[in-house]
NUMARSE-227826 format. One record per residue: x, y, z of N, C-alpha, C in turn; residue number from 1. Coordinates in Angstrom, 2 decimals. Each point is the difference from the previous one (the first is absolute). Last residue first. Layout:
// residues N
+---------+---------+---------+---------+---------+---------+---------+---------+---------+-----+
|     npx |     npy |     npz |    capx |    capy |    capz |     cpx |     cpy |     cpz | num |
+---------+---------+---------+---------+---------+---------+---------+---------+---------+-----+
|       X |       Y |       Z |       X |       Y |       Z |       X |       Y |       Z | NUM |
...
+---------+---------+---------+---------+---------+---------+---------+---------+---------+-----+
END
This chain:
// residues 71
+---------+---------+---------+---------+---------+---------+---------+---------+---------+-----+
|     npx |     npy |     npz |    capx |    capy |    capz |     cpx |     cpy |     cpz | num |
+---------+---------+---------+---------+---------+---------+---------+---------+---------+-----+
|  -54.41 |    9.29 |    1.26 |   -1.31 |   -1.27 |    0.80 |   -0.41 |    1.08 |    1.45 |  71 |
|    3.30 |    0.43 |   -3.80 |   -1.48 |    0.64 |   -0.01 |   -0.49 |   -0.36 |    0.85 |  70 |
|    4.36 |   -1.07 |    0.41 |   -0.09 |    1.01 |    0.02 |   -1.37 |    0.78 |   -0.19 |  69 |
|    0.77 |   -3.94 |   -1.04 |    0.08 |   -0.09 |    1.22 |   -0.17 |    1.65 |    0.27 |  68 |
|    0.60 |   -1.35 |   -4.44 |   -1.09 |   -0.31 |    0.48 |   -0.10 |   -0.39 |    1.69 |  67 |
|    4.16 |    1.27 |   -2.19 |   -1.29 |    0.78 |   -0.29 |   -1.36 |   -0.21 |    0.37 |  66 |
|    3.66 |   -3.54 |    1.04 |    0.07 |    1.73 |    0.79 |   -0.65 |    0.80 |   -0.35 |  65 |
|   -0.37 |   -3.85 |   -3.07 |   -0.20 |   -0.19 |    1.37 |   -0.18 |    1.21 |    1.27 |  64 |
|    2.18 |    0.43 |   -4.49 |   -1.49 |    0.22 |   -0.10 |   -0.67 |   -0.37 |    1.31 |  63 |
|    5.25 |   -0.28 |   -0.28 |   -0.85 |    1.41 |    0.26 |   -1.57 |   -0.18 |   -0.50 |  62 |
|    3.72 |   -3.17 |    0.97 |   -1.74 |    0.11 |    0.59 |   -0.26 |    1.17 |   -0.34 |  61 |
|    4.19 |   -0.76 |   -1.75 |   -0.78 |   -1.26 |    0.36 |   -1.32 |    0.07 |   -0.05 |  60 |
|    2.94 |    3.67 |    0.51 |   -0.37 |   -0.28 |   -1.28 |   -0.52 |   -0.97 |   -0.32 |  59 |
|    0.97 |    0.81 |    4.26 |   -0.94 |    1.21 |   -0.26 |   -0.29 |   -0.17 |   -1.35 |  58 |
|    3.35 |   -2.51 |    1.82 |   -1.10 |   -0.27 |    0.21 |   -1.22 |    0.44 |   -0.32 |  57 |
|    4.21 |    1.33 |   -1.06 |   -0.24 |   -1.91 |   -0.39 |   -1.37 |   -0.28 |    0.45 |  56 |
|    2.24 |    3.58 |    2.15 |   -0.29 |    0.83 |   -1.67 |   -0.99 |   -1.07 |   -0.57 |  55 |
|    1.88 |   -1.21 |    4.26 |   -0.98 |    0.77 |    0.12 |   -0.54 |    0.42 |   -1.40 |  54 |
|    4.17 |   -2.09 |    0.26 |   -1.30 |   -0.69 |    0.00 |   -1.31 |    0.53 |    0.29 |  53 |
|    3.98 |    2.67 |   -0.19 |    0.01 |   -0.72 |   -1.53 |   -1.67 |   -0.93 |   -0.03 |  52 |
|    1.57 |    2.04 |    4.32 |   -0.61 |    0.83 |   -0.83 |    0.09 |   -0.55 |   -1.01 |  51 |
|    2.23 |   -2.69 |    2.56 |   -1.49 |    0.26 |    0.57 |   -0.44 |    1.26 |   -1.15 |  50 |
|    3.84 |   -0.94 |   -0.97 |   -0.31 |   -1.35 |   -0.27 |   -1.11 |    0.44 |    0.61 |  49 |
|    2.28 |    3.24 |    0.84 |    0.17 |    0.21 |   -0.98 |   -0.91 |   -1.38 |   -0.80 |  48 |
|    1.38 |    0.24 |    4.21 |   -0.69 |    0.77 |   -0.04 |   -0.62 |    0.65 |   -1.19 |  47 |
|    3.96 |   -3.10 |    1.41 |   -1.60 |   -0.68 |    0.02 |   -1.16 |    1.63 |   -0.03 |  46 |
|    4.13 |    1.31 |   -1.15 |   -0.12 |   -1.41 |   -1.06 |   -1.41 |   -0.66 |    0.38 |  45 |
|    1.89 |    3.75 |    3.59 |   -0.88 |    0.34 |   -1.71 |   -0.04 |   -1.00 |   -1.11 |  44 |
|    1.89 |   -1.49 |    3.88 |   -1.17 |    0.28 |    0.37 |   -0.73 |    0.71 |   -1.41 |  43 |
|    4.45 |   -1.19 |    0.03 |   -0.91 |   -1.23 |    0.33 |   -1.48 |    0.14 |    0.42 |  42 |
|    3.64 |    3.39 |   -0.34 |   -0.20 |   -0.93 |   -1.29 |   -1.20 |   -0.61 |   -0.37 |  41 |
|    1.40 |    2.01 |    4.14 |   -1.10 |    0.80 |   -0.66 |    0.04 |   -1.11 |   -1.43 |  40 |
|    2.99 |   -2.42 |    2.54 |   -1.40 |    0.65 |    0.85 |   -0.98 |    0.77 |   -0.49 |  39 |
|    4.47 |    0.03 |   -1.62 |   -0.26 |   -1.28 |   -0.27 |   -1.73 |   -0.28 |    0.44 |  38 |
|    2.72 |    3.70 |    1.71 |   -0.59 |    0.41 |   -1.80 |   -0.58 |   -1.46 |   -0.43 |  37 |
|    1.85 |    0.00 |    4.37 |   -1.28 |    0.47 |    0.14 |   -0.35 |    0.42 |   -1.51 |  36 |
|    3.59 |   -2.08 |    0.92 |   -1.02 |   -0.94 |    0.85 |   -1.18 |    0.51 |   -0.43 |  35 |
|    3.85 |    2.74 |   -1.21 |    0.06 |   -1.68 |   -1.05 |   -1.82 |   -0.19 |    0.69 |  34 |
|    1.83 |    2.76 |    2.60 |   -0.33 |    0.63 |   -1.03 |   -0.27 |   -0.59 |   -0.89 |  33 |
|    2.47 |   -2.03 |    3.78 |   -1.74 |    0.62 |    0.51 |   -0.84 |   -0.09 |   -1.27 |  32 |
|    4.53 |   -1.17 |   -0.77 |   -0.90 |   -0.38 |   -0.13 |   -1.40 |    0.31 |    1.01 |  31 |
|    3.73 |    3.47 |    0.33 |   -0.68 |   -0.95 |   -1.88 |   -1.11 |   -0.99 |   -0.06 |  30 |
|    1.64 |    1.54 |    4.53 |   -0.96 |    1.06 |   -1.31 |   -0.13 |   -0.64 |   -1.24 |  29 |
|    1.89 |   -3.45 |    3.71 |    0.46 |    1.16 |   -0.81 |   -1.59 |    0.99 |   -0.51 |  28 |
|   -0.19 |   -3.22 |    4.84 |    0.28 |    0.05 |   -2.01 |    0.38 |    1.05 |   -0.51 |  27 |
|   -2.24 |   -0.89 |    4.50 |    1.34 |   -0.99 |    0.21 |    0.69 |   -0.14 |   -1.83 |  26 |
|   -4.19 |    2.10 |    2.61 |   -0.28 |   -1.33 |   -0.96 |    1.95 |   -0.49 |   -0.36 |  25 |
|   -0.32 |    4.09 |    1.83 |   -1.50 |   -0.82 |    1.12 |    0.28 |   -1.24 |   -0.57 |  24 |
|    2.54 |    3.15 |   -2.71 |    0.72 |   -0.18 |    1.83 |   -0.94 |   -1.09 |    0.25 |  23 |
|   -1.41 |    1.56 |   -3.51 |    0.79 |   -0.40 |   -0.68 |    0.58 |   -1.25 |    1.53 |  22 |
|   -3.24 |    3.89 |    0.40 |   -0.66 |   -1.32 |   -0.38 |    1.14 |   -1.01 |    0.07 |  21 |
|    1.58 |    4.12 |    0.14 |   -0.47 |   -0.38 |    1.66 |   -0.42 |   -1.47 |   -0.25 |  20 |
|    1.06 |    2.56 |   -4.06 |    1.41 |   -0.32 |    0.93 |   -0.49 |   -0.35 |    1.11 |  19 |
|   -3.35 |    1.49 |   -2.68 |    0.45 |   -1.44 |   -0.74 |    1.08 |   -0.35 |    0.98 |  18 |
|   -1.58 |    3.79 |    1.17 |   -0.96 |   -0.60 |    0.19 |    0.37 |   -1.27 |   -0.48 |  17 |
|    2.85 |    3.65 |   -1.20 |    0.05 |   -0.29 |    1.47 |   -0.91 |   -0.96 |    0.37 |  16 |
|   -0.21 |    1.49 |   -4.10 |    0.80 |   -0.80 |   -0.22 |    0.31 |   -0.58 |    1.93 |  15 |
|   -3.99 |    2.71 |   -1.31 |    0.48 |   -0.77 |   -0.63 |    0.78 |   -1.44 |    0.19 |  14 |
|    0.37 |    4.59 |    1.17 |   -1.24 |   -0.35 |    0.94 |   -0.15 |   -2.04 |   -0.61 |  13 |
|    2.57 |    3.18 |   -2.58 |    1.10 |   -0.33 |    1.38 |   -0.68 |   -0.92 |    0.79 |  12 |
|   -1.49 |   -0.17 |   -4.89 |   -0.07 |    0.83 |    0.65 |    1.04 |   -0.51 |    1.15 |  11 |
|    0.93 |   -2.58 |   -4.37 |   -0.86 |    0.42 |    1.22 |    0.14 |    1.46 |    0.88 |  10 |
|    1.81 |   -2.92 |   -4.85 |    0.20 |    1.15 |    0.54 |   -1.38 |   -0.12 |    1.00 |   9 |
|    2.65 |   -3.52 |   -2.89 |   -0.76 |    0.29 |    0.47 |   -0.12 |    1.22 |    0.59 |   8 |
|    2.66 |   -2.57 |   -4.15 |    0.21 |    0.84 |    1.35 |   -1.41 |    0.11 |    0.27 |   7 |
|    2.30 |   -4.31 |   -2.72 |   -0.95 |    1.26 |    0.22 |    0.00 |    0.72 |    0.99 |   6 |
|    1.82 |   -4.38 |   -2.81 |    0.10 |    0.88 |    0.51 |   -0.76 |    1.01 |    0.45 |   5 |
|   -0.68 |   -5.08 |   -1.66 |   -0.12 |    1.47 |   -0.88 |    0.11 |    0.90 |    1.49 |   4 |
|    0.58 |   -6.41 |   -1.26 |   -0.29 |    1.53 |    0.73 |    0.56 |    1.22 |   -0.39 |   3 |
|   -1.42 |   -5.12 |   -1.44 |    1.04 |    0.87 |   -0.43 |   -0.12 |    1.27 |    0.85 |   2 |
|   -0.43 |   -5.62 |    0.15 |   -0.85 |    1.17 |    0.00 |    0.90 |    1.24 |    0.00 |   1 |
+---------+---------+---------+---------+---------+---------+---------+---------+---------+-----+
END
C-alpha cells in the first residue's frame, strides 16, 4: 500500500486537544487522526448507502406512497 504525504494544519485549540487525547489513549496524533478520518469515512459510505436506498425505494413504491398519501 502506498502512502501520500500531507501537511495538516490545525488550529492551536485544535492541535492541543489531539495532544491531550493522544496522551489519554497512550498514541501518537497521527494515528488518532488516521483513526478518526477512517471513522468519518465509514460513516459517510454507510450514509451514503442509506440515502441511495431510500432513493430505491421511493422509486420502487412511489405509486404505493402516492396512494397513501391520499388516504
Amino acid at each position: 500500500m502506498a502512502t501520500m504525504a500531507m501537511t495538516l494544519r490545525l488550529s492551536p485549540e485544535l492541535d492541543a486537544a489531539a495532544d491531550k487525547l493522544a496522551a489519554e489513549q497512550h498514541t501518537s496524533k497521527h494515528s488518532l487522526i488516521v483513526r478518526a478520518f477512517e471513522e468519518f469515512i465509514s460513516r459517510e459510505e454507510k450514509t451514503r448507502r442509506v440515502l441511495g436506498s431510500i432513493d430505491e425505494t421511493k422509486r420502487d413504491y412511489a405509486e404505493t406512497i402516492r396512494r397513501l398519501e391520499d388516504a
